[in-house]
C-alpha positions in Angstrom: 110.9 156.5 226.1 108.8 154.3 227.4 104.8 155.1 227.1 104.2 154.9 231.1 106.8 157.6 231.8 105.5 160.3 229.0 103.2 161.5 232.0 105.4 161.0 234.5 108.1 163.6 233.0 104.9 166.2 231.7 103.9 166.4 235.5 107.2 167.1 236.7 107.2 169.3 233.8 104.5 171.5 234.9 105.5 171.5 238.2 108.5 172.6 237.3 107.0 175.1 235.2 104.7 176.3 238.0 107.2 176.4 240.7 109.1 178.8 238.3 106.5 181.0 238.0 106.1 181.1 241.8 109.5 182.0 242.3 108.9 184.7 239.8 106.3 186.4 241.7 108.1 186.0 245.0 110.9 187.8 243.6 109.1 190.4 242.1 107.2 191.7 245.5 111.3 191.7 247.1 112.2 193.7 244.6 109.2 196.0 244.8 109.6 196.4 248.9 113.1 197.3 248.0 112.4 199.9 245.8 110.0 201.2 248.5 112.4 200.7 251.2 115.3 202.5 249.2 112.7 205.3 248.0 112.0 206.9 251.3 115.7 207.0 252.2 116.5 209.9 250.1 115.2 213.7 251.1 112.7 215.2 249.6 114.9 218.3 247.5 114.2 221.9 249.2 113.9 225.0 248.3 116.4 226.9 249.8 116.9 230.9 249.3 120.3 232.8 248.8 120.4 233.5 252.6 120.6 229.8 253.4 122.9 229.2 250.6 126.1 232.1 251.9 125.0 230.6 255.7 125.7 227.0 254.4 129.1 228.3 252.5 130.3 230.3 255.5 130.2 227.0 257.5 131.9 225.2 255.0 134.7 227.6 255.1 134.8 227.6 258.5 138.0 226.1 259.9 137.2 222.5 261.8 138.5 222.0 265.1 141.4 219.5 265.2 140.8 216.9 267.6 143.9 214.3 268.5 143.1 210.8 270.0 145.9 209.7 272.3 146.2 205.9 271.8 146.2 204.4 276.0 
């Protein structure tokens, strides 16, 4: 290789190197706000007595209403 390029290719090296380590970061904070994003989605768990727990099974058992769609 000739002795002009040598610093050519180590400062597109570096900058390579550098713009690597930006995308890095960048990536990283997404993928933090997702996790923070996704976190709040999900309820908080409850504590729930044996009262709420036989209403919640009676309404399961329930029989649904059955609704028919006429197509027009």
């Amino acid at each position: 290789m000739p002795f002009p390029m040598i610093p050519t290719v180590l400062g597109m090296c570096f900058l390579l190197v550098w713009a690597l380590i930006g995308g890095m970061i960048l990536r990283h904070g997404q993928i933090a706000a997702r996790r923070e994003r996704e976190s709040h989605i999900l309820p908080l768990p409850l504590n729930r007595s044996r009262n709420s727990r036989a209403r919640e099974w009676a309404i399961k058992k329930a029989p649904r209403e059955v609704r028919v769609r006429a197509a027009s």
